[in-house]
C-alpha positions in Angstrom: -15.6 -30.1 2.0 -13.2 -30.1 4.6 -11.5 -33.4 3.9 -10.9 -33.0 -0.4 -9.4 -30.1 -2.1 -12.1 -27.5 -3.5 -13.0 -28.3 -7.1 -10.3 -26.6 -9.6 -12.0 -23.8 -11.6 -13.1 -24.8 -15.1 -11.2 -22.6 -17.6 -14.2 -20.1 -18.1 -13.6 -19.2 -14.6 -10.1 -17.7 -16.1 -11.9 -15.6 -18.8 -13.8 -14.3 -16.2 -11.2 -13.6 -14.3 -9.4 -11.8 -16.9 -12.7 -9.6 -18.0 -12.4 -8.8 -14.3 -8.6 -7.7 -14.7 -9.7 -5.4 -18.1 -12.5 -4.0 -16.4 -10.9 -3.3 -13.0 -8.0 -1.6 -15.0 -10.1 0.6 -17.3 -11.3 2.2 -13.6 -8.6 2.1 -11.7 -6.9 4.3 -15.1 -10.0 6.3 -15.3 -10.0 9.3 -13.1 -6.9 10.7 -14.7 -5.0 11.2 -11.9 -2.3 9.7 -9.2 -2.3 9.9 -5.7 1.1 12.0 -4.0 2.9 11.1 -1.4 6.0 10.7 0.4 5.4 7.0 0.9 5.1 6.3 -3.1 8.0 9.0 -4.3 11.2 6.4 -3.2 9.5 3.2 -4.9 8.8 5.6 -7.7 12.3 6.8 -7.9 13.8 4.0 -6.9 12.5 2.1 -9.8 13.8 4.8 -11.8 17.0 4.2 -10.7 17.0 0.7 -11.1 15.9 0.7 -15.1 17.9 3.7 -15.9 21.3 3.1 -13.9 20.9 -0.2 -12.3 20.9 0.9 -8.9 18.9 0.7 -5.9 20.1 3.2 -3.8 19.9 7.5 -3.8 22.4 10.3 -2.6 22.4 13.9 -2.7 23.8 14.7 -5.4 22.1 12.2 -7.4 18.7 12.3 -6.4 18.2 16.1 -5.1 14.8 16.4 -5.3 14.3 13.3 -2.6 16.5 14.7 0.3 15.2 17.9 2.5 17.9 21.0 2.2 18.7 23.6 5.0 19.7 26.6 3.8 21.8 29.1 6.4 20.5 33.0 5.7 21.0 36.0 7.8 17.5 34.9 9.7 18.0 31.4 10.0 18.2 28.2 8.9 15.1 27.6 6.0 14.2 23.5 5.5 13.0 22.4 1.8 13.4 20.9 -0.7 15.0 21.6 -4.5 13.8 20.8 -8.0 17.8 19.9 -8.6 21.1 21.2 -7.6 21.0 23.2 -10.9 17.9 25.6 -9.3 19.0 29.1 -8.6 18.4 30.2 -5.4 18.5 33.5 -4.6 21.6 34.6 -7.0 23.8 31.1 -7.0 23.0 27.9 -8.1 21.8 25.3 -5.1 25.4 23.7 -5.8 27.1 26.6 -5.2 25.6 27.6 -2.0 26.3 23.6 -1.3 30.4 23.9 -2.0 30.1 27.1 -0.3 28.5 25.4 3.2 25.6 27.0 2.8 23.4 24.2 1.9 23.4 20.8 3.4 21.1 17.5 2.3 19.2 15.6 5.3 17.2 12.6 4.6 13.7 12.3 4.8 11.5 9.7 6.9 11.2 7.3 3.6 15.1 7.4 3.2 17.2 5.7 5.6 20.9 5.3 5.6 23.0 3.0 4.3 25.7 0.9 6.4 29.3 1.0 5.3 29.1 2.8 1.1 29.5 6.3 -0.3 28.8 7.5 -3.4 31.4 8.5 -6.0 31.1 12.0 -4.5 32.0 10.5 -1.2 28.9 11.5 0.2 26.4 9.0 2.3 23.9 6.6 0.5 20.4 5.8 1.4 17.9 3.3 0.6 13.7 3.5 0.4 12.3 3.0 3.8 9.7 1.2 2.4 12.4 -1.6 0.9 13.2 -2.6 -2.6 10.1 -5.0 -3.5 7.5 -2.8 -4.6 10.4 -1.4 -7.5 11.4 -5.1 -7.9 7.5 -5.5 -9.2 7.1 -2.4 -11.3 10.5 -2.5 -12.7 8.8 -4.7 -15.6 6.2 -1.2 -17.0 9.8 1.0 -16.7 11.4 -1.2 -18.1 9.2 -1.4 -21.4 8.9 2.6 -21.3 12.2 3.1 -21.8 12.7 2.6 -25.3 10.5 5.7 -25.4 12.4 8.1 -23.6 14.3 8.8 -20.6 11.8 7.7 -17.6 12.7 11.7 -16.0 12.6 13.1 -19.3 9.3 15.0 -17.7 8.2 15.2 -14.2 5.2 13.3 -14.6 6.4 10.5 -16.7 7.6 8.4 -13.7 4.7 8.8 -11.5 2.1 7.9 -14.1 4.2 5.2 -14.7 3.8 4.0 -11.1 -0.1 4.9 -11.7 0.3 2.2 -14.2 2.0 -0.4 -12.5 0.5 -0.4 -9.2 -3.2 -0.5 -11.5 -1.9 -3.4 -13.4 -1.1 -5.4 -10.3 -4.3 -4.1 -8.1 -6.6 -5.5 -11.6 -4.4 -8.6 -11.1 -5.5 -9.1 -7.6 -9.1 -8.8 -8.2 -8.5 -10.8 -11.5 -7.5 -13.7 -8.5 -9.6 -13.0 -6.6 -12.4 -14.0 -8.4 -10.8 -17.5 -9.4 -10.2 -18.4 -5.5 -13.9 -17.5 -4.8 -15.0 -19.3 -7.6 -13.3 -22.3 -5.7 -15.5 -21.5 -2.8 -18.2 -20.5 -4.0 -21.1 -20.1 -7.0 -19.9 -18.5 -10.1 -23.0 -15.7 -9.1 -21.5 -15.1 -5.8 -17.8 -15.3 -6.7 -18.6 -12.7 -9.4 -20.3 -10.6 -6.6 -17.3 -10.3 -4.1 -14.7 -10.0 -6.9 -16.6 -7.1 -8.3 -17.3 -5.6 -4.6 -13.9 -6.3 -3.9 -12.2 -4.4 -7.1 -14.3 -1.4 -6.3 -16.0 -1.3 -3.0 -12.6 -1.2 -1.3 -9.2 0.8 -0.6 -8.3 -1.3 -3.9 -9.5 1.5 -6.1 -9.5 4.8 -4.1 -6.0 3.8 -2.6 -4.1 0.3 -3.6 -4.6 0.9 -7.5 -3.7 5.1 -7.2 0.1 5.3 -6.5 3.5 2.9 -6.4 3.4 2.2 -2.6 3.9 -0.9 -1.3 0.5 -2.3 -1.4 -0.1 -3.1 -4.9 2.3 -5.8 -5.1 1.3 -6.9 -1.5 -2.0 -7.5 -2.2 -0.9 -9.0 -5.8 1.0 -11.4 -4.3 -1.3 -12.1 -1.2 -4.0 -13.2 -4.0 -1.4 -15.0 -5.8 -0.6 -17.0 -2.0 -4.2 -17.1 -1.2 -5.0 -19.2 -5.1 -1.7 -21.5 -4.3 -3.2 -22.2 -1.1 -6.4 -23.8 -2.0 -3.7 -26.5 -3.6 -1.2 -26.5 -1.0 -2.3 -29.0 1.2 -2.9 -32.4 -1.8 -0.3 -31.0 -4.6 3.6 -30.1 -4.1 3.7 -27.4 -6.6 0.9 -25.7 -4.8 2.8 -25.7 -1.8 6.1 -24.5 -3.1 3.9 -21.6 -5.2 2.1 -20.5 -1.7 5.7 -20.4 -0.1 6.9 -18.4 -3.2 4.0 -16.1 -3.3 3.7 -15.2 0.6 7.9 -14.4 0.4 7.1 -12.2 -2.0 4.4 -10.4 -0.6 7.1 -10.3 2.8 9.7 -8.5 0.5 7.1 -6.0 -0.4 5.6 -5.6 2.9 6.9 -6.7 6.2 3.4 -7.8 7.6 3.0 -10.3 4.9 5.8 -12.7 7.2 2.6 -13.4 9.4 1.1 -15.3 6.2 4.6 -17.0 6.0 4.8 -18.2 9.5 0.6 -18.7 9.9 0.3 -21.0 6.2 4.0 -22.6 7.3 2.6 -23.7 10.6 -0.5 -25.1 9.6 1.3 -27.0 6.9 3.7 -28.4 9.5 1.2 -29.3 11.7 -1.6 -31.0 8.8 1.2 -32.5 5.9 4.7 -32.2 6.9 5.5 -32.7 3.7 3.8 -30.4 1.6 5.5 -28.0 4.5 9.1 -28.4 3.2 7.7 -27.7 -0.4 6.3 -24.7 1.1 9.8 -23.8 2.7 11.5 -24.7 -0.7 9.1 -21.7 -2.2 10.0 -19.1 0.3 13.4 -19.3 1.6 15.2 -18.4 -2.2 13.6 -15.0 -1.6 13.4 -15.0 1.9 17.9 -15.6 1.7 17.7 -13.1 -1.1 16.0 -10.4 1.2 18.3 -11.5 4.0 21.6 -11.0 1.8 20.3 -7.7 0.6 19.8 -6.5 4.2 23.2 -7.7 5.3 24.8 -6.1 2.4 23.0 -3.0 2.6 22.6 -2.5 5.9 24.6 -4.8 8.2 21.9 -6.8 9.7 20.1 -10.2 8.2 16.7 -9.0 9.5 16.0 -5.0 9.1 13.1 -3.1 8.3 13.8 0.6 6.8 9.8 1.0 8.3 10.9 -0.1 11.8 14.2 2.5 11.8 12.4 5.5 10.6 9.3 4.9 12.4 10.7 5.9 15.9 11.3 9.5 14.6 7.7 9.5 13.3 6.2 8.2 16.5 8.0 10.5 18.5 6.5 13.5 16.4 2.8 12.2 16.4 2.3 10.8 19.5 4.9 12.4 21.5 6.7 8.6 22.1 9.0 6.7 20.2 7.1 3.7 21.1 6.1 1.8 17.6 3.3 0.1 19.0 1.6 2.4 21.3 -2.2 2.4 21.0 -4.2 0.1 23.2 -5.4 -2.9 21.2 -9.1 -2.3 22.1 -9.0 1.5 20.7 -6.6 0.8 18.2 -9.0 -2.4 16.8 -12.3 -0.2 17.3 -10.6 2.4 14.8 -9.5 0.2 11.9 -12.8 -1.1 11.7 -15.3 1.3 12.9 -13.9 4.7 12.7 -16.6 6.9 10.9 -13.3 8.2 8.5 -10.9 5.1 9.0 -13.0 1.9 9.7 -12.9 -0.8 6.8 -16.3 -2.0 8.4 -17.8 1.4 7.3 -16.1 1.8 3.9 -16.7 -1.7 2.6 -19.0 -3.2 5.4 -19.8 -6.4 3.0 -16.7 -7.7 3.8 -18.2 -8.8 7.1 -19.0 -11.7 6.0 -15.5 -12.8 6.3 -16.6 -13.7 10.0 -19.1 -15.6 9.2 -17.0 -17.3 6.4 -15.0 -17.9 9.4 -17.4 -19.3 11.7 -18.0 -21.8 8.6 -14.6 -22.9 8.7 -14.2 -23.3 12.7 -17.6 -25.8 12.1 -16.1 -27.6 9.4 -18.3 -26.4 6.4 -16.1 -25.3 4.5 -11.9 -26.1 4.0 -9.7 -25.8 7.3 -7.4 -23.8 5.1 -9.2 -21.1 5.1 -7.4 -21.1 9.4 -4.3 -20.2 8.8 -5.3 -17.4 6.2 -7.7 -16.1 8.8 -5.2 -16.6 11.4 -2.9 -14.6 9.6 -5.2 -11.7 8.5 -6.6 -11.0 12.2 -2.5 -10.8 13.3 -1.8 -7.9 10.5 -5.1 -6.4 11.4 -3.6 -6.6 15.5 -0.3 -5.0 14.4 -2.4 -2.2 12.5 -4.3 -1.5 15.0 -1.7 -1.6 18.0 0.7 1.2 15.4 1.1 4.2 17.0 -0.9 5.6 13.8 -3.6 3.1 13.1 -5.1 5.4 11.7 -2.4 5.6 8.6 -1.5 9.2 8.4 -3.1 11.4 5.4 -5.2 8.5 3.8 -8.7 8.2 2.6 -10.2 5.5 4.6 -8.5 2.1 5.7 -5.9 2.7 3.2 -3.0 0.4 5.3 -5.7 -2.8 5.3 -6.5 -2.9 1.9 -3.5 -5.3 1.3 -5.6 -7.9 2.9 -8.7 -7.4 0.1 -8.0 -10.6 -1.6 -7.7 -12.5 1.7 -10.9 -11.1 3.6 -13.0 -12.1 0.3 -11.7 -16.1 0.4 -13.1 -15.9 4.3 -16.1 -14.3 2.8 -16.8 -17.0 -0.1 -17.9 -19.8 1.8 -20.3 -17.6 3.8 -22.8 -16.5 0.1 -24.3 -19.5 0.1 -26.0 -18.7 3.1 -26.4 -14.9 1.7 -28.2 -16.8 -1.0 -30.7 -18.2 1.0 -32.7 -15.4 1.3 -34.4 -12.6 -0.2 -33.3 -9.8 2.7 -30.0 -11.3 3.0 -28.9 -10.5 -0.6 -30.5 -7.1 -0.7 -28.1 -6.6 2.3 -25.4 -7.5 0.7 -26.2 -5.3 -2.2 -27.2 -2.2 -0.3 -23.7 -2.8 1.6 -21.5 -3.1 -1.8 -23.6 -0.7 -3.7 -22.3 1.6 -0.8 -19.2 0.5 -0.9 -18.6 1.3 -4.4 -20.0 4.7 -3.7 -17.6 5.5 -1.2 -14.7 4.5 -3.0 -15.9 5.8 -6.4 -15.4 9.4 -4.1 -12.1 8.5 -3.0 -11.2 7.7 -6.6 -12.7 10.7 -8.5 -12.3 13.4 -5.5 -9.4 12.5 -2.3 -7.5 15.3 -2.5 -4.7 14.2 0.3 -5.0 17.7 2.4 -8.8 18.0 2.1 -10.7 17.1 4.9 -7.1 15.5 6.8 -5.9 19.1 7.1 -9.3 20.7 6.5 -9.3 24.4 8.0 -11.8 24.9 10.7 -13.0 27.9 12.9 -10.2 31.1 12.1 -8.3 28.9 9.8 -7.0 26.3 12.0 -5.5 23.7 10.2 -7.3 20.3 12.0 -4.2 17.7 10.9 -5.5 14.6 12.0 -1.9 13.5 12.6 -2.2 16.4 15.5 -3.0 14.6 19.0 -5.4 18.2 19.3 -7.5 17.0 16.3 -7.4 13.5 16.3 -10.9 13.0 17.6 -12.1 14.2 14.6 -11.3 9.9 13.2 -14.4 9.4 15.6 -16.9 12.5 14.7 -19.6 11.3 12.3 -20.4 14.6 11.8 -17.0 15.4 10.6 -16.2 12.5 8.9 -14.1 12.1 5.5 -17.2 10.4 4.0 -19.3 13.2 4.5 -16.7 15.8 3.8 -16.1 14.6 0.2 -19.8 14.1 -0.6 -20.3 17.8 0.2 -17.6 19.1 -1.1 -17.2 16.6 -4.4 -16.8 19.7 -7.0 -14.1 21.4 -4.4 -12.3 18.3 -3.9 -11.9 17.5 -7.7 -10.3 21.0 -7.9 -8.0 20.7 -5.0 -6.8 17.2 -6.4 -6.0 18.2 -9.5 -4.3 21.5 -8.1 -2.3 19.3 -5.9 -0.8 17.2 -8.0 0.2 19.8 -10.1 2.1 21.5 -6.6 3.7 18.5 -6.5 4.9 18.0 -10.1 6.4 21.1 -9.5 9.1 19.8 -6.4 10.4 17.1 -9.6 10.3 19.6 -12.5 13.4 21.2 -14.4 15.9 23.6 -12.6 14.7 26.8 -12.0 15.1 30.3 -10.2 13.7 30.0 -6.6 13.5 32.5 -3.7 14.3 29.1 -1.2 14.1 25.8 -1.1 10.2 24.7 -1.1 9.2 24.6 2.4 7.5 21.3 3.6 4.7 21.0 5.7 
């Protein structure tokens, strides 16, 4: 198997694969909701931007309801943030106090500044933290709401449209997934990791929720990961792989690891299916490159990397990006009772042992450098100063690498097949799986058990050095919280995103500016 490419799929593997996409999308849509955040709203807005105006940048006056506002009262200085500059606060408008000094904008952590522009109001310009790729990939579902209405035309319109998008691309990825374990694998046992995949893992409770940056990463990782099995006898494949990883770099900064891993190994086992490789990825690699020296003076920058220090510094108490010991940070992402992907979806185990296949030579050396590059994201994870990714339910931040950790596991279901215990294993461990995800789905309520209140209301923030030990309680553990408090949780999710409807919706009177946490 080592020495000839895997068989291609026969073309019922494709209808397969798109039953997979419908059926993946019909839950993904299903809970009638979307997750909040900070770390969606400037993808969200920025797409906005982009299909209404054509820009890709936000300012003040432009985009109010994205900056933080301090207001200066006779007690002090109040920080929030406005519905628009229109809102009456106390008895001026939120522009009036502004002209009057009164009021000044400051960015956010997921806005960063940009080198060298102003606005028409002379006033600084920012870009997402998070970069431009993830609006890049859901400008396509704006785009085609348009003709409909303007995309603000109500609060809620842009965020179920990046609901939408970042499910179409999330049913995509397990879509492809299936097809690359199909060309590892049984159609039985590719079929049972694509459907354990779509929704025993962070694909549906997370990935598929909000327009974030891992939707289109894990799109195009699965995109990278089907180009590869060609990549090493065909030039197209090569030049596709080289396309897809770039992508997935542009939308997430970890993905480069796939670009330099899949480069080297190409180098190293057909030089010349390398340089097809290159011809795929530098276009949008120079592309990325140009729009960083244009935007913000440097060839190589990462808005995630320039924000991050501030962030550190206020969860950790250092400014060091990559604080947390290796061994601790490692033990967390994949055995943390709230956080570890090896508790949420334990079935994907098996990538080891797909692995170990691979190392032995039973199954194609390409699965190395996809391997490779999947245990250096996980390393980088797991050495970030937050490993443990914040307010999230579960391993939200390795999802991305779904479509990836599957290929590994293909190989290794043949050997799950060979006994009777071995598949009920595996089924016990997806059934669980999709449990566990199927309550992040239907019931995460962002604050819930991350902030839960504790003995005389304390809030326990996890992001809090005091309460962090709670990642490692199995007593107090996310899993746990949400299965006891399923009914709770509903309400709470559904009340939140109403809450934060409300920071988007038209002008309005106000006493302040809505405080942030």
């Amino acid at each position: 198997m080592n020495g000839a490419p895997p068989a291609r799929p026969e073309p019922s593997a494709w209808r397969i694969g798109a039953a997979i996409f419908l059926a993946s999308l019909a839950v993904y849509l299903a809970n009638g909701a979307f997750l909040p955040g900070e770390d969606a709203t400037p993808s969200v807005y920025l797409t906005v931007n982009l299909v209404e105006e054509g820009r890709l940048t936000f300012s003040p006056t432009e985009d109010p309801a994205l900056f933080l506002w301090d207001l200066q009262t006779a007690t002090g200085t109040v920080t929030g943030q406005l519905p628009g500059l229109d809102a009456r606060v106390g008895g001026s408008t939120a522009a009036e106090l502004r002209a009057r000094g009164l009021l000044t904008p400051r960015a956010p952590y997921n806005l960063v500044l940009v080198s060298g522009s102003g606005s028409s109001a002379g006033e600084p310009r920012y870009a997402s933290t998070f970069g431009v790729g993830p609006a890049l990939a859901a400008a396509p579902v704006f785009a085609a709401a348009r003709p409909f209405g303007h995309l603000v035309a109500d609060p809620a319109r842009p965020w179920w449209l990046g609901k939408l998008a970042a499910a179409l691309m999330t049913a995509g990825a397990a879509a492809v997934t299936y097809v690359v374990c199909r060309r590892l694998s049984s159609p039985g046992a590719a079929l049972a990791l694509a459907a354990a995949s779509a929704f025993g893992t962070p694909l549906w409770s997370s990935t598929s929720q909000a327009l974030w940056q891992h939707a289109p990463n894990t799109l195009f990782l699965s995109l990278g990961a089907l180009a590869l099995l060609d990549a090493r006898w065909r030039w197209h494949g090569a030049a596709l792989a080289g396309l897809a990883f770039a992508a997935a770099t542009v939308c997430r900064p970890t993905s480069a690891l796939f670009v330099a891993a899949v480069g080297l190994y190409l180098l190293t086992v057909r030089p010349g299916r390398a340089l097809a490789f290159a011809a795929g990825a530098l276009p949008v690699l120079a592309a990325a490159a140009v729009w960083n020296l244009h935007t913000f003076g440097a060839l190589l920058f990462s808005g995630q990397l320039a924000a991050g220090r501030a962030v550190a510094l206020a969860k950790t108490g250092s400014s060091e990006l990559w604080s947390t010991p290796l061994a601790e940070g490692l033990a967390g992402v994949s055995l943390s009772p709230s956080r570890g992907l090896l508790v949420f979806s334990p079935f994907l185990v098996l990538a080891a042992g797909g692995l170990a296949l691979a190392l032995r030579r039973r199954a194609p050396d390409l699965l190395l450098p996809l391997a490779a590059a999947a245990a250096a994201v996980i390393a980088v994870e797991a050495a970030w100063f937050d490993w443990w990714g914040g307010w999230a339910f579960g391993p939200r931040r390795l999802g991305d690498l779904v479509p990836v950790l599957a290929a590994l596991s293909a190989p290794a279901m043949a050997w799950v097949a060979t006994a009777r215990w071995r598949r009920l294993a595996f089924a016990a461990a997806a059934g669980w799986a999709v449990l566990v995800q199927g309550l992040g789905a239907l019931s995460y309520d962002v604050e819930g058990w991350n902030a839960r209140r504790g003995a005389g209301g304390v809030v326990l923030d996890v992001d809090r050095a005091e309460h962090r030990h709670r990642l490692w309680s199995f007593t107090d553990s996310q899993i746990g919280y949400h299965l006891l408090h399923f009914e709770e949780a509903r309400a709470s999710k559904a009340a939140g995103q109403r809450r934060w409807l409300e920071r988007f919706g038209a002008p309005r009177q106000i006493d302040s500016p809505r405080s942030t946490r």
